[in-house]
C-alpha positions in Angstrom: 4.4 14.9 23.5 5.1 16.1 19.9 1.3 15.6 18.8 0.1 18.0 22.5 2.8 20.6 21.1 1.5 20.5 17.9 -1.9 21.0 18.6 -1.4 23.3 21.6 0.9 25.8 18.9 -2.0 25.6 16.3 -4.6 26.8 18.8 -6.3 23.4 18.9 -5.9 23.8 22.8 -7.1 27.4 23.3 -6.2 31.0 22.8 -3.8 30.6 25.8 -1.5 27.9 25.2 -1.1 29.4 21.8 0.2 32.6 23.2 2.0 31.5 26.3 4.4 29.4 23.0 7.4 28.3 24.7 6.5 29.6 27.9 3.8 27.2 28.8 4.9 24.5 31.2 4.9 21.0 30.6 2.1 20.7 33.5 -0.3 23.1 32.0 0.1 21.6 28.2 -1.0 17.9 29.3 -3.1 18.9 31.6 -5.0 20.6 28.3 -4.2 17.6 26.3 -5.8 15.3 28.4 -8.6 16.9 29.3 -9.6 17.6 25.7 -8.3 14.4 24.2 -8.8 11.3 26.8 -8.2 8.6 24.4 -5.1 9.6 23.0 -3.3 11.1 25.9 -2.1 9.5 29.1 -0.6 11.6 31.6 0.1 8.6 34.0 2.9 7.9 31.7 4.6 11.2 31.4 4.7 11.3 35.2 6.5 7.9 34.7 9.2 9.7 32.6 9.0 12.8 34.2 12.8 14.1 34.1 12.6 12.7 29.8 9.6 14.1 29.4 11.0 17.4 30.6 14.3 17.0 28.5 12.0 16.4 25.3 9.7 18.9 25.9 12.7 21.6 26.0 14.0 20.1 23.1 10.5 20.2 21.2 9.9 23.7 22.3 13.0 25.1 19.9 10.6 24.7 17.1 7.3 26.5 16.5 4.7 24.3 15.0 1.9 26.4 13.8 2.5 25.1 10.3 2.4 21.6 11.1 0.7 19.5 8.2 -0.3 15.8 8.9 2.2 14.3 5.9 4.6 16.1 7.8 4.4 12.9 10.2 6.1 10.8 6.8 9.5 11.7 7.9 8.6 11.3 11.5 7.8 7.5 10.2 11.1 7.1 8.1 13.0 8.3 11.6 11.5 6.1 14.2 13.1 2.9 12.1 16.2 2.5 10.3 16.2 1.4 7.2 17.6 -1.9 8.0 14.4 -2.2 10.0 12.1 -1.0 7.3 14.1 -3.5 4.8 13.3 -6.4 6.8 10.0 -6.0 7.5 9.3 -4.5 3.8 7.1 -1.6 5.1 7.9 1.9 3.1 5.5 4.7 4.1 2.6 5.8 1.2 2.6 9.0 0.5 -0.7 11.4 1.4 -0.8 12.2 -2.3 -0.9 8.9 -3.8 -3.9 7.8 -1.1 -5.8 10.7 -2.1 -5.4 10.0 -5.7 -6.7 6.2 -4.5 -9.7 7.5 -2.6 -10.7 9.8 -5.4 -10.8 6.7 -7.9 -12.9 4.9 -5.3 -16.5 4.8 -5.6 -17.7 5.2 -2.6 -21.2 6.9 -3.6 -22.3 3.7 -4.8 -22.6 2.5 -1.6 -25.2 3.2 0.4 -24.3 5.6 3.9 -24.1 3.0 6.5 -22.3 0.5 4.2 -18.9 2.8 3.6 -17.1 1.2 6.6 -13.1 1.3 5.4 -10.6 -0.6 6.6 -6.7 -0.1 5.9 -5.3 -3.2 7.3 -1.4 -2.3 7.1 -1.8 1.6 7.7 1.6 2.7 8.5 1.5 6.3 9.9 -1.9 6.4 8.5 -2.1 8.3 5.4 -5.2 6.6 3.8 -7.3 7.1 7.0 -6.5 10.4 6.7 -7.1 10.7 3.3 -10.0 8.4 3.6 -11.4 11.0 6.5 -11.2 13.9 3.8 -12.7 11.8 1.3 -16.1 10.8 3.0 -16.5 14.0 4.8 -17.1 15.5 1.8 -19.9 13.2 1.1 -23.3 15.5 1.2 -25.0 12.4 2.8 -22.3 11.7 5.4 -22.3 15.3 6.4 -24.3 14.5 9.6 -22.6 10.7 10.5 -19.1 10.5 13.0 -16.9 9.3 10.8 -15.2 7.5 13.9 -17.7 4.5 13.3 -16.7 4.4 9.7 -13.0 4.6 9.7 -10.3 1.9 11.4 -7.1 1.5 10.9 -4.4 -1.1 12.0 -0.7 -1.7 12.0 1.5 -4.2 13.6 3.9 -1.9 15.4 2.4 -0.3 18.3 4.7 3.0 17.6 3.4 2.9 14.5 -0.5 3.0 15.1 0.3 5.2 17.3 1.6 8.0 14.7 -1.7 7.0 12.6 -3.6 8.2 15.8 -1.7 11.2 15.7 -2.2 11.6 12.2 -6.0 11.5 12.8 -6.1 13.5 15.6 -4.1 16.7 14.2 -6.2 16.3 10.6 -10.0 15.8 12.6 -9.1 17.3 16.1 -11.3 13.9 17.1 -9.1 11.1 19.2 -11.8 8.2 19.8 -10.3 6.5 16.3 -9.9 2.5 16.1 -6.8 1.4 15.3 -5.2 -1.7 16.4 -1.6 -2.9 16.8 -2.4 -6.5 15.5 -0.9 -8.9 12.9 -3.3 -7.9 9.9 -3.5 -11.6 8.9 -4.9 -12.4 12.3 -6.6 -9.1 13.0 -9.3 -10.2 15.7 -11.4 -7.1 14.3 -11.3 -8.0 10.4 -12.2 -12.2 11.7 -15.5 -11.4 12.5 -16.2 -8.1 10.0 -16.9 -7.7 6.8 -16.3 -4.2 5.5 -17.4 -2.7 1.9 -13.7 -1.0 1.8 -10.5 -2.6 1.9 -7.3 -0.1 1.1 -3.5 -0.9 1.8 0.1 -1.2 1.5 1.6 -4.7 2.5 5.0 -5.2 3.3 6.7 -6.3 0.3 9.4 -8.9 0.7 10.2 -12.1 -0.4 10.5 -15.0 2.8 13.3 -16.4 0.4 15.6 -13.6 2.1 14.0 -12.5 5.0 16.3 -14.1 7.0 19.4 -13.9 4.4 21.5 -11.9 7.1 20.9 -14.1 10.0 21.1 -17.7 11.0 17.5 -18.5 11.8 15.0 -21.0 9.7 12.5 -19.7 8.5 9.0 -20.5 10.1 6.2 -22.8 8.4 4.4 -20.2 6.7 7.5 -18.6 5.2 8.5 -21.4 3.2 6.6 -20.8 -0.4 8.5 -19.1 -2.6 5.4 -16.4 -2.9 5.8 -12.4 -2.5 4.8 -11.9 1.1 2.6 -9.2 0.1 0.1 -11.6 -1.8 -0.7 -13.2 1.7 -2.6 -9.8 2.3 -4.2 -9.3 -0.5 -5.7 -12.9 -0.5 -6.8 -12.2 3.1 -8.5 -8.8 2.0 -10.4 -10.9 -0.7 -11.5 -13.0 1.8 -12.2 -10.7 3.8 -14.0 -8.0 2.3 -17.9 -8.2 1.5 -19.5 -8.7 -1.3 -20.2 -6.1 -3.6 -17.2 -4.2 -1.7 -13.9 -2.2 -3.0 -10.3 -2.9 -2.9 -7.7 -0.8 -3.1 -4.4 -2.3 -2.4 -0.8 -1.5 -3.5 1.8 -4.6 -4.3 4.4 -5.3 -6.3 4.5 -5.4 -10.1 5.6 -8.6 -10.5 2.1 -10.1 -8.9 0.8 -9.9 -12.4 3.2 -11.6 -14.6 4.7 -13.9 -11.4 5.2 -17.5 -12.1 5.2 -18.9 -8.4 2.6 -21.2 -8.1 0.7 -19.1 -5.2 1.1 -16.0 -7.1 -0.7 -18.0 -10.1 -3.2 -19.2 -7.4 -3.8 -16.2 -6.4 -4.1 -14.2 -9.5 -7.1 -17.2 -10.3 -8.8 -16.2 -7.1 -9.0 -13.1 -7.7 -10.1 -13.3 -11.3 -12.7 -15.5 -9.8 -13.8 -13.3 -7.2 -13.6 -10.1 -7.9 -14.3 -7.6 -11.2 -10.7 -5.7 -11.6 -11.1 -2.2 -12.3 -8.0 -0.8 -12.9 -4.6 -1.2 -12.8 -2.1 2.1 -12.1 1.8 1.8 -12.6 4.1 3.3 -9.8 7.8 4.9 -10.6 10.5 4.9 -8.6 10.6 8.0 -6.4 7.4 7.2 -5.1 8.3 6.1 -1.9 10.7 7.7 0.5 13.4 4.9 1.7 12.3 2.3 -0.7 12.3 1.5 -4.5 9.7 -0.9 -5.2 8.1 -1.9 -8.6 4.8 -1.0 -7.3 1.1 -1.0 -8.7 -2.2 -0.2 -7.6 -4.9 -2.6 -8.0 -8.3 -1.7 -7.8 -11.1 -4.1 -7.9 -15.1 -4.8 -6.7 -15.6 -8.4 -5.1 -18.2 -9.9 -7.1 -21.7 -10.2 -5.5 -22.0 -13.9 -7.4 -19.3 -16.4 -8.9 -19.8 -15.3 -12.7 -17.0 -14.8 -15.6 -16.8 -10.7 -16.7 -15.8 -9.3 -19.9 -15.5 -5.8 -18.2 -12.8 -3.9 -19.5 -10.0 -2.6 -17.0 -8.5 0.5 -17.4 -4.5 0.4 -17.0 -2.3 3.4 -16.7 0.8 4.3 -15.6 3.2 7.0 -14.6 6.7 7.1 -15.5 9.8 9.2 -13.2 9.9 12.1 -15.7 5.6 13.0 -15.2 5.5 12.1 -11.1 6.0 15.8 -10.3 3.1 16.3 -12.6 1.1 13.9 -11.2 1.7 15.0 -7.6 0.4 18.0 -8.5 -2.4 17.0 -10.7 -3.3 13.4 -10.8 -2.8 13.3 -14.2 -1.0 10.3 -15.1 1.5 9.8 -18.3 -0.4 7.2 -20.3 -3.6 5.0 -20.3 -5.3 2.4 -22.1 -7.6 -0.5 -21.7 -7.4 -4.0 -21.9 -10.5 -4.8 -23.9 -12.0 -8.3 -21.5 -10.8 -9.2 -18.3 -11.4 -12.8 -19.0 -8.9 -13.1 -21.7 -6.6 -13.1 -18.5 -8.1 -16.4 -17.3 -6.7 -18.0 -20.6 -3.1 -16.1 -20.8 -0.1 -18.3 -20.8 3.3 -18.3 -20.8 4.8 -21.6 -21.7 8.5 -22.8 -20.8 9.7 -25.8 -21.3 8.1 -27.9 -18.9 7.0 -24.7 -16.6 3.5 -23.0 -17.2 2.2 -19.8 -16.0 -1.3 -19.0 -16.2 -3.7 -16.3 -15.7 -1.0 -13.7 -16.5 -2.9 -10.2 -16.2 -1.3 -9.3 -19.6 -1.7 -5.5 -21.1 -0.1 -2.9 -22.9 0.5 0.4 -22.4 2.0 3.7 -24.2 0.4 3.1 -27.0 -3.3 2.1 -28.1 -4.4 -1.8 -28.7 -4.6 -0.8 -31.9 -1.6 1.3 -32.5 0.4 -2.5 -31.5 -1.6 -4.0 -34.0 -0.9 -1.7 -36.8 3.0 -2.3 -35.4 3.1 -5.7 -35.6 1.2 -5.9 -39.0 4.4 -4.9 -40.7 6.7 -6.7 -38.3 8.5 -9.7 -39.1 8.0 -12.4 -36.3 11.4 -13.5 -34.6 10.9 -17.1 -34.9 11.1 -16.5 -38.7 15.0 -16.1 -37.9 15.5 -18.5 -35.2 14.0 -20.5 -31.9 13.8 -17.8 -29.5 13.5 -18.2 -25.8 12.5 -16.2 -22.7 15.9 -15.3 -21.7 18.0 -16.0 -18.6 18.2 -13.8 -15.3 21.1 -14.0 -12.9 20.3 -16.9 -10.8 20.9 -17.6 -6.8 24.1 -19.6 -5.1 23.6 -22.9 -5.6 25.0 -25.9 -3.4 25.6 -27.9 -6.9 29.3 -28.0 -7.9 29.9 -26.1 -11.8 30.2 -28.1 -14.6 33.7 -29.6 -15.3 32.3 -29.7 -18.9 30.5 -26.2 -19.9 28.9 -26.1 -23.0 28.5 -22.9 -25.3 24.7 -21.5 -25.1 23.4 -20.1 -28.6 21.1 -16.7 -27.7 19.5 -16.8 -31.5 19.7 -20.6 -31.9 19.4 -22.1 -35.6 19.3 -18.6 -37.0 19.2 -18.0 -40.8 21.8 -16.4 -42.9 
């Protein structure tokens, strides 16, 4: 009802419903709707809801919505769930910004015409379609395609894909879009296709707490100790075809994680894909949520082969965002020289090793931490240092009746 007010008060509909405003009746502006737009409206169900339809539509009809922009829907998202909601099922919205900036980075020319089929397999309220519509349209030999045939969307939440209909259909003025309300990880569609574009934003959440606030065990595939979110990006590995992009968001921690799945995981993708780049989120970047986010970007390898392609990292810090809303210009960058050092990083403690830690610097040059550490004196020249210690969980174990004193600098010199 919202997206037939919208488009009937930006003339979408015709001269007259524009006019008539507020004084068109509910009859007159689905009638429109529906006749111009079969696959997204249904009048069957309005006449279902008849006497709430009404009620809505007087309450809709206080506002005028001839400036209605599609990333106007991103607070329509963060209303339809609560934020206990949005907590437990780790979804935050993406910002229409931030998936521009994503598309423009993707290289979509070097893909022939028919092969730029994209795919956002978690796509929320569906700001990379939308950007991902803006992005190929400009295209000089797409110009002449439907983009319908190269553009499909899904989320889980029906309500959800829904919106990113909506979110099409007020940015195109086309409605015969694809998107599913599927589990992504079982996506019936994505089984039995294998497109050239992956893009996303998984839920993030760990399964260790999914359930902290209720008393219910967690199913099979919840018990690893893995960031939900790398079940997605192993599936869009998988998934996509060779030669193909990926462009997914997920947390910060998948590069330095020590889980064994996330270690797995970082391996597979080392060994299937070329990483391009790597782009540090702030906080602030998403409405509702405060994850330690990054974007990765990578080309699945059309053969199993080890690269020493460099990969570009940046990042953009809290006090530049505004900036980079505005301009794409990020706060710092730098490269990471080979790729395949990554395969031989590791962190050793005591009897726990993590490997293929996607290890880089930022700030400052390579060589600017060289020059640095030239005229540093190592720590271990003063005493055995460790990694540290992080607040731990609640553990069933009773405390020791005998604590002992921990040294932070242990055996250091006078």
């Amino acid at each position: 009802l919202l997206g037939a007010t919208i488009l009937a008060d930006t003339g979408v509909l015709g001269h007259d419903l524009r006019t008539k405003g507020a004084e068109a009746s509910l009859g007159e502006l689905l009638s429109q709707a529906a006749a111009d737009f079969s696959n997204y409206f249904m009048p069957d169900l309005f006449e279902q809801y008849q006497e709430s339809a009404e009620n809505a539509y007087r309450l809709l009809r206080e506002i005028h919505y001839s400036g209605f922009l599609p990333e106007m829907l991103r607070g329509l998202y963060l209303e339809a769930y609560s934020k206990e909601d949005r907590r437990k099922s780790g979804s935050f919205d993406t910002p229409l910004y931030l998936t521009r900036h994503i598309w423009k980075h993707i290289p979509v020319e070097y893909l022939p015409p028919k092969q730029r089929v994209a795919v956002d397999i978690t796509c929320g309220w569906g700001s990379f379609l939308i950007a991902g519509y803006e992005r190929l349209s400009q295209l000089s030999d797409m110009k002449n395609l439907s983009l319908r045939h190269y553009l499909r969307g899904n989320d889980i939440y029906h309500l959800t894909a829904r919106l990113a209909g909506l979110g099409l259909l007020l940015s195109t003025s086309e409605d015969h879009w694809h998107i599913d309300d599927e589990d992504a990880l079982k996506w019936n569609w994505l089984e039995t296709n294998q497109p050239n574009i992956i893009v996303g934003n998984p839920p993030f959440r760990d399964p260790r707490t999914l359930y902290k606030d209720e008393e219910q065990p967690l199913d099979e595939g919840e018990r690893d100790k893995s960031e939900i979110a790398n079940q997605f990006l192993k599936h869009a590995i998988e998934r996509l075809a060779p030669g193909g992009y990926l462009a997914m968001i997920m947390p910060r921690s998948f590069t330095v994680g020590s889980e064994r799945p996330t270690q797995q995981l970082r391996k597979q993708l080392l060994d299937q894909c070329d990483v391009q780049e790597l782009l540090e989120l702030p906080s602030g970047v998403f409405r509702g949520a405060n994850p330690r986010a990054l974007v990765l970007f990578a080309q699945k390898k059309l053969r199993a082969q080890k690269l020493h392609f460099p990969v570009r990292v940046r990042t953009v810090q809290s006090g530049t965002l505004k900036n980079f809303q505005d301009t794409g210009i990020v706060t710092a960058s730098g490269l990471v020289a080979d790729q395949s050092q990554w395969e031989t990083t590791t962190y050793q403690s005591g009897r726990s090793k993590n490997t293929y830690v996607m290890e880089y610097k930022l700030i400052l040059s390579e060589n600017a931490w060289q020059q640095i550490q030239a005229r540093c004196t190592p720590l271990e020249t003063y005493g055995k240092v460790s990694r540290g210690a992080i607040v731990g969980t609640k553990r069933k174990a009773e405390p020791s009746k005998s604590p002992k004193e921990v040294l932070w600098l242990a055996n250091a010199h006078a």
